[in-house]
C-alpha positions in Angstrom: -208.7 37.7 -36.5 -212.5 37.7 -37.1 -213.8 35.2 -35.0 -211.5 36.5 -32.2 -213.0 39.7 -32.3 -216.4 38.2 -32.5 -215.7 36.0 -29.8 -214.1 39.1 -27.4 -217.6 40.9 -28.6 -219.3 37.8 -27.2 -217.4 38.1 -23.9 -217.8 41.5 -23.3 -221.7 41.6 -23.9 -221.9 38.8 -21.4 -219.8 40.0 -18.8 -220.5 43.7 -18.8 -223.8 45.7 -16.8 -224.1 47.1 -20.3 -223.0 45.1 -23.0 -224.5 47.3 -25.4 -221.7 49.7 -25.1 -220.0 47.8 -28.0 -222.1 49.5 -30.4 -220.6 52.8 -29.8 -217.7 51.1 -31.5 -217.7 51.5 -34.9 -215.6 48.3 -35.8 -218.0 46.6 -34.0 -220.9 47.9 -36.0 -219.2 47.1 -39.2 -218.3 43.6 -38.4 -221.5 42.5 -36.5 -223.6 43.8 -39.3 -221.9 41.9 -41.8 -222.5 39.3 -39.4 -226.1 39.8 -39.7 -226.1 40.0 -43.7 -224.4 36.2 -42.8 -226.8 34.9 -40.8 -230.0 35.9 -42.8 -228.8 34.9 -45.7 -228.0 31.5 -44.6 -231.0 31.1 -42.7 -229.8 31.1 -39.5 -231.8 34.0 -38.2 -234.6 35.9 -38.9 -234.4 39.6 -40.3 -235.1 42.3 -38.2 -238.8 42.8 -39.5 -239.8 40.0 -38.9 -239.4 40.0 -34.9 -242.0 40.7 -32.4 -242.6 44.3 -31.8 -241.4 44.0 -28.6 -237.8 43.0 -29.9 -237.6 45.2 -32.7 -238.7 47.8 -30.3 -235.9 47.4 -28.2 -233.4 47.5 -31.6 -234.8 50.4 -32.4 -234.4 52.3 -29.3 -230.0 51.0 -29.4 -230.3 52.4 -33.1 -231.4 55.5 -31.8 -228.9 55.6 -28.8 -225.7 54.6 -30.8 -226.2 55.9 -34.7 -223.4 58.1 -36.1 -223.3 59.7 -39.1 -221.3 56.8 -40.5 -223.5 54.1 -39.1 -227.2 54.5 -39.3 -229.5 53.1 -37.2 -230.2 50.3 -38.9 -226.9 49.1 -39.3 -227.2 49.4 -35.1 -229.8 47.7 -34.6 -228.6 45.1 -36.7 -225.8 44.7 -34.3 -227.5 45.2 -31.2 -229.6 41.6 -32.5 -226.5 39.4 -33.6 -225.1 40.2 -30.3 -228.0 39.0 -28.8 -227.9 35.9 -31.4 -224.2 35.0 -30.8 -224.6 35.1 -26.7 -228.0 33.1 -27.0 -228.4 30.1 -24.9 -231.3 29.0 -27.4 
């Protein structure tokens, strides 16, 4: 059930004017930033901090749009990246 989800987040950021809608979703917070704990800790990606200022101004700005009480807006911005990762052409 996970990967389906993460592949119908995949879709939906890739066929949508504004993908980033997902992260108004808080499932899809939870489970993409879990992603992202994955994928650093492997080594697959790089943290958040560690990205231009360009990028991580960009995260930022989603974390702002889409926080809720219950997910901050790191745990956004976190999200807003692996989609970005997992729909990558890279």
């Amino acid at each position: 059930m996970y990967n389906s989800l993460i592949i119908y987040y995949a879709e939906y950021f890739l066929n949508n004017k504004n993908g980033f809608l997902l992260l108004g979703s808080g499932v899809a917070i939870q489970m993409l930033s879990r992603l992202y704990n994955t994928f650093i800790s492997d080594g697959s990606a790089e943290p958040l901090d560690k990205l231009a200022n360009e990028k991580l101004d960009k995260y930022k700005q989603l974390g702002i749009q889409y926080h809720t009480e219950k997910y901050g807006v790191d745990k956004v911005m976190q999200s807003a990246y692996v989609l970005e990762l997992i729909t990558s052409n890279d």
